[in-house]
C-alpha positions in Angstrom: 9.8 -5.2 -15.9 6.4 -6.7 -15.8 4.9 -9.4 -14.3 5.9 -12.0 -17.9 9.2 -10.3 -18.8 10.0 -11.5 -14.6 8.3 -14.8 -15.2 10.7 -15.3 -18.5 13.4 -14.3 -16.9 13.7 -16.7 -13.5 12.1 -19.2 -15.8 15.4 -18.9 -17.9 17.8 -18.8 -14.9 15.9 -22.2 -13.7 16.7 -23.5 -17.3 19.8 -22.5 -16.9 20.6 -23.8 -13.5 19.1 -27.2 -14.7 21.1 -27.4 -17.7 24.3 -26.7 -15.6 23.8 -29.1 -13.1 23.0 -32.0 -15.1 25.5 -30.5 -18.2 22.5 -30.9 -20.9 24.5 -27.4 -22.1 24.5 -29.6 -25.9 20.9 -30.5 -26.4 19.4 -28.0 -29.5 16.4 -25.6 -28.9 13.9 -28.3 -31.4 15.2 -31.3 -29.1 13.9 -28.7 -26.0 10.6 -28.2 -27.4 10.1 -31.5 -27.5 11.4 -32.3 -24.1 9.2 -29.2 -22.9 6.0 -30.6 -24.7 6.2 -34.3 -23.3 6.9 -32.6 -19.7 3.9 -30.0 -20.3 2.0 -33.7 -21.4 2.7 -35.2 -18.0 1.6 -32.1 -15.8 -1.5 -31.8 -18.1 -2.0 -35.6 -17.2 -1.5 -34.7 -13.3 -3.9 -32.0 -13.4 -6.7 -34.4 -15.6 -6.1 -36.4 -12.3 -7.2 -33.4 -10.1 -10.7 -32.8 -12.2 -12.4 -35.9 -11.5 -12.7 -36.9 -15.2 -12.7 -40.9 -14.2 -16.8 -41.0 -14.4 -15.9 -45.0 -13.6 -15.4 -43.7 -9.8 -16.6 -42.2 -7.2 -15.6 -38.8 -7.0 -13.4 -36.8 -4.9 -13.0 -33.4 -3.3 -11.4 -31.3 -5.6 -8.2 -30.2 -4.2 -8.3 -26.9 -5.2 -4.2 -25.9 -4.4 -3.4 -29.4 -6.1 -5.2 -28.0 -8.8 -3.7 -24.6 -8.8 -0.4 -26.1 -8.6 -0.5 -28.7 -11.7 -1.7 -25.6 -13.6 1.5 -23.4 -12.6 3.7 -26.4 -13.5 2.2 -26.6 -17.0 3.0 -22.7 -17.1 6.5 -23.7 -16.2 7.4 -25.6 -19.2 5.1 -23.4 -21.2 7.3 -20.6 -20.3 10.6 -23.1 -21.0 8.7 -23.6 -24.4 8.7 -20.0 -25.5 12.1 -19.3 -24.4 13.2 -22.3 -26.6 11.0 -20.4 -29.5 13.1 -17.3 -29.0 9.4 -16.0 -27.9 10.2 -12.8 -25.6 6.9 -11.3 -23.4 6.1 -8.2 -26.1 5.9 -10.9 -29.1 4.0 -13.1 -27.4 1.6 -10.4 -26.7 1.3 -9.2 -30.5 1.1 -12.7 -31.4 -1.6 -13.1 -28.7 -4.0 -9.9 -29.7 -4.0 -10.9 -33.5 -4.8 -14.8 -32.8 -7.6 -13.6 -30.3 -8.8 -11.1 -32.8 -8.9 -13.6 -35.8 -10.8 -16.4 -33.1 -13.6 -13.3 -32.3 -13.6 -13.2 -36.0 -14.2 -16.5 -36.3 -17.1 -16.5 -33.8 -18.8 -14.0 -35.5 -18.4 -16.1 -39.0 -15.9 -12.9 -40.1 -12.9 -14.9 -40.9 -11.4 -15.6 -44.2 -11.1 -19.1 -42.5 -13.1 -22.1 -43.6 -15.8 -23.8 -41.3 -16.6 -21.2 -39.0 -19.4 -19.8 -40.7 -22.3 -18.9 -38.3 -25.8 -19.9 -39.6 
């Protein structure tokens, strides 16, 4: 098993565990995704908190585990998102190498893709 499938997989068992312990066992896979999206919202919101991007103060360190952290949290629901998609690690792969290809493409103004000509 690599390193995704394993990720998948205890993300699922958390899932799981969540959805026994608070008996949420009725809620459909759409209503998830949307649960999983506003949670992934609020981590992303966390870790904007962690870059500095309020120019209207004085900066701060960086706390560069915070920052680490808020990033593996958004992975969390991401992970929770897929699962809910029926997205297992070798799809999302092959899903993965075609979209990068077709974004090189579109860098290099070789898509069938409007607006990404390059001049």
């Amino acid at each position: 098993m690599d390193r995704l499938e394993h990720m998948l997989s205890i993300q699922k068992s958390l899932n799981d565990a969540i959805k026994d312990k608070r008996n949420l066992h009725d809620i459909d896979p759409m209503t998830w995704m949307q649960k999983y999206t506003l949670a992934m919202l609020s981590e992303m919101a966390e870790l904007l908190d962690e870059v500095n991007f309020k120019w209207w103060k004085n900066e701060k360190p960086v706390d560069e585990a915070a920052l680490k952290e808020e990033i593996v949290d958004i992975f969390h629901f991401y992970l929770s998102m897929c699962l809910a998609a029926g997205l297992d690690a070798e799809e999302m792969y092959q899903i993965y190498l075609r979209k990068n290809a077709e974004n090189f493409a579109r860098q290099e103004g070789k898509s069938k893709k409007p607006g990404y000509a390059v001049e």
